[in-house]
C-alpha positions as CSV (number, residue, x, y, z in Angstrom):
1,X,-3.0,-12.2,23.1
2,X,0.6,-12.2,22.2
3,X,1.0,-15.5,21.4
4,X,-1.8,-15.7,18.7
5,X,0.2,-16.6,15.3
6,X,-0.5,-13.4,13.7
7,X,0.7,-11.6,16.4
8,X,3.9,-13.3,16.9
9,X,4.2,-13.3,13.0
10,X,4.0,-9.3,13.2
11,X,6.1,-8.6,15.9
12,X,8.8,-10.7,15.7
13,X,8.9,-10.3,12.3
14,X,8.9,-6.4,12.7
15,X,12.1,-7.2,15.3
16,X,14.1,-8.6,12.9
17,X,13.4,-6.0,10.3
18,X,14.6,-2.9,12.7
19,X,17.8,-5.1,13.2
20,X,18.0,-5.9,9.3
21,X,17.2,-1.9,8.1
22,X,19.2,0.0,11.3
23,X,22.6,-2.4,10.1
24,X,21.9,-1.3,6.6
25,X,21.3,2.0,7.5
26,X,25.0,1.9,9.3
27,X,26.1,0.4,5.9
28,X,24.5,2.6,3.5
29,X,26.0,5.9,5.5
30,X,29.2,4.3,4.2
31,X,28.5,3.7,0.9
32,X,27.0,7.4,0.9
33,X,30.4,9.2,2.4
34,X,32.8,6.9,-0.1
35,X,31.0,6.2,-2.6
36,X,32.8,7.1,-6.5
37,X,32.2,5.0,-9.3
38,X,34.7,6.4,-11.2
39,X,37.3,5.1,-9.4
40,X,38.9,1.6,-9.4
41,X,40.2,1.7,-5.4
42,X,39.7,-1.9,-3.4
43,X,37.7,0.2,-1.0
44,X,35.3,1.6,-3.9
45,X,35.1,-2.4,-4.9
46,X,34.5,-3.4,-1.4
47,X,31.6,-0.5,-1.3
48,X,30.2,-1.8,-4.7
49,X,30.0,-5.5,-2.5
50,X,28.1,-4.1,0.4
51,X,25.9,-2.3,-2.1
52,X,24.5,-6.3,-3.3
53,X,24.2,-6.9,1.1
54,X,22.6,-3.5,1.8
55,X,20.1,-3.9,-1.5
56,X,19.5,-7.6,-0.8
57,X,19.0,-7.5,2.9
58,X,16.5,-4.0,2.4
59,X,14.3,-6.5,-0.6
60,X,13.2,-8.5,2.6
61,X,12.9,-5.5,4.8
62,X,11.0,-4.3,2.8
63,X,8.9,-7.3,1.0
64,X,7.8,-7.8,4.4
65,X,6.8,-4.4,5.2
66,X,4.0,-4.7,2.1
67,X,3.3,-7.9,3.2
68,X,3.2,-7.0,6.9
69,X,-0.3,-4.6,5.7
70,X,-2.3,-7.5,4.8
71,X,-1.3,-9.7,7.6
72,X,-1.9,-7.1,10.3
73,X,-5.8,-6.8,8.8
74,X,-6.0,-10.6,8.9
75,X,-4.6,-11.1,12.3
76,X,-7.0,-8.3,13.7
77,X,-10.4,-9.2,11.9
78,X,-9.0,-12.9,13.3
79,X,-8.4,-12.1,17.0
80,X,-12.2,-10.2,17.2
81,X,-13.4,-12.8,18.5
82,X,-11.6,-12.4,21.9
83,X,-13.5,-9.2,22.1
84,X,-17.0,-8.7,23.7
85,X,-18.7,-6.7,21.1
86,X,-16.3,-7.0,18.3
87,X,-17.5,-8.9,14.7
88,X,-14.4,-7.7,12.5
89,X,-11.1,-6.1,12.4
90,X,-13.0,-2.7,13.1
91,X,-13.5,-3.9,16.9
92,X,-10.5,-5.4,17.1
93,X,-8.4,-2.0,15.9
94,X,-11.4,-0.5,18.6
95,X,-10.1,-2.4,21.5
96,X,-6.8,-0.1,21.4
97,X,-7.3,3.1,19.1
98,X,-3.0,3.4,18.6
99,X,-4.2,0.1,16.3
100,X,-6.0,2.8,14.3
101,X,-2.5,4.8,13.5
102,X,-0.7,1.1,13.0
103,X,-3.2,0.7,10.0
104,X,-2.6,4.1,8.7
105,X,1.3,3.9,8.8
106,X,0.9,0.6,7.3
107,X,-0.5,1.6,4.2
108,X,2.0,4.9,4.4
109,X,5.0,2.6,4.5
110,X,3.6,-0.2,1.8
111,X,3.8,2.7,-0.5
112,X,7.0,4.0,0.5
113,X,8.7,0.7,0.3
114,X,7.3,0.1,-2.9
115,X,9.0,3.1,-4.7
116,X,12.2,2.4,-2.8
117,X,12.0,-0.7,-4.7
118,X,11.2,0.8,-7.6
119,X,14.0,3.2,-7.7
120,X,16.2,-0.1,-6.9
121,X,15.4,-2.2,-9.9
122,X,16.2,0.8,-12.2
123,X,19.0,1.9,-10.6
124,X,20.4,-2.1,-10.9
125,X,19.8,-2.3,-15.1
126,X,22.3,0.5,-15.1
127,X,25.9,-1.0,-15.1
128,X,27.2,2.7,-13.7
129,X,24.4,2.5,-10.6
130,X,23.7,5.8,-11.0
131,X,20.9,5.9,-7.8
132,X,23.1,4.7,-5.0
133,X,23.5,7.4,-3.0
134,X,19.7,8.9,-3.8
135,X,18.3,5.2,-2.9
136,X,20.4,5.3,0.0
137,X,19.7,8.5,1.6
138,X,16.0,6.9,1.2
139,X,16.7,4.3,3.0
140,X,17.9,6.2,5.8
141,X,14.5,8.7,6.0
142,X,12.2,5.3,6.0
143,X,14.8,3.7,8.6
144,X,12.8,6.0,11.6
145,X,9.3,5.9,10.0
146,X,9.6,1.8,10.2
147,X,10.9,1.9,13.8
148,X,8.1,4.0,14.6
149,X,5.3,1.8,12.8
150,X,6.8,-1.4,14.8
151,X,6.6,0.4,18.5
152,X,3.5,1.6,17.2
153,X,2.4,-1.9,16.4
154,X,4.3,-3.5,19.9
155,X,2.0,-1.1,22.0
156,X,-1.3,-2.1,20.2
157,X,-0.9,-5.8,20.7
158,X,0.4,-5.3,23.9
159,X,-2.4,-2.8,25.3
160,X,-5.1,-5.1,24.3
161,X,-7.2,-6.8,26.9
162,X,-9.9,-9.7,26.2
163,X,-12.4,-8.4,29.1
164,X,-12.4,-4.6,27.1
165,X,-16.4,-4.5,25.7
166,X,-15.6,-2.8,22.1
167,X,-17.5,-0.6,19.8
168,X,-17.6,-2.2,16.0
169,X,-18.6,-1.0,12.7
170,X,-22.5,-1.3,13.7
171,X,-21.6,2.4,15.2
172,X,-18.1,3.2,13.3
173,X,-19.8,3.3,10.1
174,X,-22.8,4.2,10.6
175,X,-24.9,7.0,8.4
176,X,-24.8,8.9,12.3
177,X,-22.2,10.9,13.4
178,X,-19.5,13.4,13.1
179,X,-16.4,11.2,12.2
180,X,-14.4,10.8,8.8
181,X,-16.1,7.0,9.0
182,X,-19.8,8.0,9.2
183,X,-19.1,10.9,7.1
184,X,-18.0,8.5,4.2
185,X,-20.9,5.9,5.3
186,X,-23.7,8.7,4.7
187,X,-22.3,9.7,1.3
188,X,-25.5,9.2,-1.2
189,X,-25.0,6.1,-3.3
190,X,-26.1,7.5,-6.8
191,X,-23.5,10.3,-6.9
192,X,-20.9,8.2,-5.5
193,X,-21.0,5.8,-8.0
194,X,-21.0,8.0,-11.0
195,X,-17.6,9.4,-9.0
196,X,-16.3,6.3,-8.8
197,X,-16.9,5.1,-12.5
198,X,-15.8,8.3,-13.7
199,X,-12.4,8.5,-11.3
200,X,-11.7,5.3,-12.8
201,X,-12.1,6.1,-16.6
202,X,-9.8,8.7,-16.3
203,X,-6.9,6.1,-14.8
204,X,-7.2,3.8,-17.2
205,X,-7.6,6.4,-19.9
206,X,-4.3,8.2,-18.8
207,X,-2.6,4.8,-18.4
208,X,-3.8,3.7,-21.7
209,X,-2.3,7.6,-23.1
210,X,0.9,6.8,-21.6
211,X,1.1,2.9,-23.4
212,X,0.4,4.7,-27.0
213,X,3.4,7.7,-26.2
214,X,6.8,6.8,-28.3
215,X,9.5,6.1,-26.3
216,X,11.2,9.3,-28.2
217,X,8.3,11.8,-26.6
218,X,8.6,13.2,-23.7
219,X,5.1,12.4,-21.6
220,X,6.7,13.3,-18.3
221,X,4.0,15.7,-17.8
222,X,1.5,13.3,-18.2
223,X,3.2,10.8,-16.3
224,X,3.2,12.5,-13.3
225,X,-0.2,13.7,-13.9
226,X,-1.1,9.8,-13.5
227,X,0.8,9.3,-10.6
228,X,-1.2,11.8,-8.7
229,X,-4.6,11.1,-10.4
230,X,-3.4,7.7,-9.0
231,X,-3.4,8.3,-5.5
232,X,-6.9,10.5,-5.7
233,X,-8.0,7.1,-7.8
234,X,-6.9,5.4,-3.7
235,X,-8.9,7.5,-2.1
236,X,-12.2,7.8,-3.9
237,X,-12.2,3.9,-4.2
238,X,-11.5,3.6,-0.2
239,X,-14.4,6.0,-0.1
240,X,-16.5,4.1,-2.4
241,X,-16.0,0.6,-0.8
242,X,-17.3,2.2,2.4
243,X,-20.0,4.2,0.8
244,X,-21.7,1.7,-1.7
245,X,-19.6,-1.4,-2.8
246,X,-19.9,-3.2,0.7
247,X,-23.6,-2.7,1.2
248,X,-23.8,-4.6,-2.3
249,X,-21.8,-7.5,-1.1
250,X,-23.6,-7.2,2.7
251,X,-27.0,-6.8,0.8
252,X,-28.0,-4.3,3.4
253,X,-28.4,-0.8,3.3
254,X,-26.9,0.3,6.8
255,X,-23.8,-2.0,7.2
256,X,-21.1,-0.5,5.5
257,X,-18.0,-2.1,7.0
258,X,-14.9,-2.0,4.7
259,X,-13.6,-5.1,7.1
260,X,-16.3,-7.8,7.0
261,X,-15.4,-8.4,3.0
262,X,-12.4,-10.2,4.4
263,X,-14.1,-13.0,6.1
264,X,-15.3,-16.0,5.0
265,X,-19.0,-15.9,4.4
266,X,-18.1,-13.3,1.6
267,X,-15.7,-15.2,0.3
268,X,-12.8,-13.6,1.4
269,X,-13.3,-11.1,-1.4
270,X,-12.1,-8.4,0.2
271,X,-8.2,-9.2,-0.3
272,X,-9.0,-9.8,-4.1
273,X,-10.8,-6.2,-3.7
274,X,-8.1,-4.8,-2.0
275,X,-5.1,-6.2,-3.2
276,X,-5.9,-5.1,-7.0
277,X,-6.6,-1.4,-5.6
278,X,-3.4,-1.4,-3.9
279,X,-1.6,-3.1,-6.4
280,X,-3.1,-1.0,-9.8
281,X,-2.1,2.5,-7.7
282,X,1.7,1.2,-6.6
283,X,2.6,0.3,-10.5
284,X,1.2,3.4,-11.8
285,X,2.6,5.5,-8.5
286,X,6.1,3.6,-9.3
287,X,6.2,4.4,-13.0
288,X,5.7,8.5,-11.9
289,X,8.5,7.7,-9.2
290,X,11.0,6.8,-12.0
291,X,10.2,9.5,-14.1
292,X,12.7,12.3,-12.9
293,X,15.3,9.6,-13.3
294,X,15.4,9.5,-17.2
295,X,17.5,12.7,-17.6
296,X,20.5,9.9,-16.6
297,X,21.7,8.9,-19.7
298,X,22.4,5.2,-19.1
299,X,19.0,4.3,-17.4
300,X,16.7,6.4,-19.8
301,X,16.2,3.5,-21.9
302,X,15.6,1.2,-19.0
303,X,13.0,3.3,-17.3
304,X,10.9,3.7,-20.5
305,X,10.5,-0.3,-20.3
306,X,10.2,-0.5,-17.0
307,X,7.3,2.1,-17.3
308,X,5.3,0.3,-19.8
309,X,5.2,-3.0,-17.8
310,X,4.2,-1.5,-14.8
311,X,1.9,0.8,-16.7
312,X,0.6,-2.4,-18.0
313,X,0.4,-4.3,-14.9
314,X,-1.1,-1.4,-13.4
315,X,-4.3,-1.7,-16.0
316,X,-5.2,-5.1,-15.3
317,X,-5.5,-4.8,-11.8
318,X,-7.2,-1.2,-12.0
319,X,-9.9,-3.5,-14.5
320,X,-9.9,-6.3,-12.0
321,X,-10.6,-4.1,-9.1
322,X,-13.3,-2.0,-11.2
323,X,-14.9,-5.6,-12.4
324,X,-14.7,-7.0,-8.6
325,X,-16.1,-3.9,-7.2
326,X,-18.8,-3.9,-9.6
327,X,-20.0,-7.6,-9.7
328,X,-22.3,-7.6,-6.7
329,X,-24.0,-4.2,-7.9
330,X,-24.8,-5.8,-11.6
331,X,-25.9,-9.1,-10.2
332,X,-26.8,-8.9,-6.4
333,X,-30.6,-8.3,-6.0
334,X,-30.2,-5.5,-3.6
335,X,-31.1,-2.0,-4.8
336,X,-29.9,1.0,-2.9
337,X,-31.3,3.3,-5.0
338,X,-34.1,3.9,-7.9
């Protein structure tokens, strides 16, 4: 099992980014303890030097970190087929439940990385690098939660066994039972959908509020108003794919798998699906991040620009995710309801 390409992929990269994050960790206490920028010391320029290491090394940390979310769905909706009973990544995760909490902290740490790269690209338009230190003392609370998410990961793919018989979504999520899964899987599809629609009219309408504010206006209240709206935007849309938008693609009304989108008789449109969800909520989550930061005087100007492209960004793929979500309900010939 450990030598499937996915695996190796995961774990070895996951090696290398403990070794890559705990030395810039080391590095980053440093800068944090010495750090002035008003001074013109060889050890404050030798500080400002390790800050392009620390920042350069923690881009691939944590670029592979998002990345690492998508390839750990692949490579365990790929390696269900060394399980009796397994169809998709759902009997695969099954076969040893910690792969449950891998796929939580995943999507935990694919947000967290993305704001602390947020907070880096603002904090690098500024010629005073204003965010070292708050950036920094980031980088050292994620240090731990990584480290946990790759032994997390390391005992999943090693407590699998190819002779365990596994449950998969046929019983997961099913309209039966008392767990979060069947829970979501019973939720009736005509109210559901008037949720969803109506969760995402109000993202794109406070995106579309914030694109119209003057850059001389202060929106932060309705900035961070979108940033939260964002993350309840996640989490009805997770619970919609699960209640209504798989049976669509399935055409079926009791399969409700969020997992069997990703594979290739549906055309793989579930990392379309996802990736514009995750996508749409990190930019608008990011540009809430920033907010705070535009009381600094030399990055105020910065942020505002960097708001409005991801604000931007973050509307396109909220549309494309709405318009991929809906396409099999306005042209599939399966009716759930009415």
């Amino acid at each position: 099992m450990i030598f499937h390409t996915g695996v190796l992929a995961l774990v070895v990269g996951s090696l290398i980014v403990l070794i890559m994050a705990f030395f810039s960790v080391a590095l980053a206490l440093k800068i944090i303890i010495g750090w002035d920028i008003t001074k013109s010391t060889a050890k404050q320029l030798l500080l400002e030097r390790q800050t392009y290491l620390v920042t350069t090394i923690m881009k691939y940390v944590m670029g592979f970190q998002i990345l690492s979310l998508f390839l750990f769905v692949y490579t365990a909706d790929d390696i269900h087929k060394l399980f009796v009973g397994a169809m998709c990544a759902t009997g695969s995760l099954n076969a040893n439940p910690i792969g449950w909490s891998v796929l939580f902290a995943k999507i935990v740490i694919f947000f967290l990385c993305a704001m602390w790269l947020a907070i880096n690209r603002v904090d690098e338009l500024a010629e005073d690098y204003p965010l070292v230190r708050f950036k920094y003392k980031y980088l050292i609370a994620l240090a731990p939660v990584i480290a946990l998410e790759a032994y997390w990961q390391l005992d999943y793919f090693l407590g699998l066994r190819a002779n365990v018989i596994t449950s998969c979504c046929s019983s997961l999520f099913s309209d039966e039972g008392a767990t979060v899964a069947s829970s979501l899987s019973s939720l009736p599809v005509g109210p559901s959908l008037y949720v969803f629609y109506a969760a995402g009219a109000v993202e794109i309408a406070l995106l579309s509020a914030l694109l119209m504010r003057r850059a001389g206006r202060n929106g932060a209240w309705l900035r961070y108003i979108s940033g939260a709206w964002s993350f309840i935007f996640f989490v009805v849309s997770i619970a919609s794919i699960i209640s209504f938008v798989s049976i669509y693609y399935y055409e079926t009304p009791v399969h409700h798998c969020p997992f069997d989108i990703l594979q290739k008789q549906y055309m793989f449109i579930g990392y379309p699906l996802y990736g514009s969800l995750f996508g749409g909520v990190l930019f608008s989550m990011a540009a809430a991040v920033v907010e705070p930061f535009k009381k600094i005087d030399s990055i105020r100007t910065e942020i505002h620009n960097a708001q409005r492209r991801w604000t931007k960004i973050s509307i396109v793929l909220i549309i494309m995710f709405i318009i991929i979500a809906t396409w099999p309900i306005i042209f599939s010939n399966f009716r759930a309801y009415g």
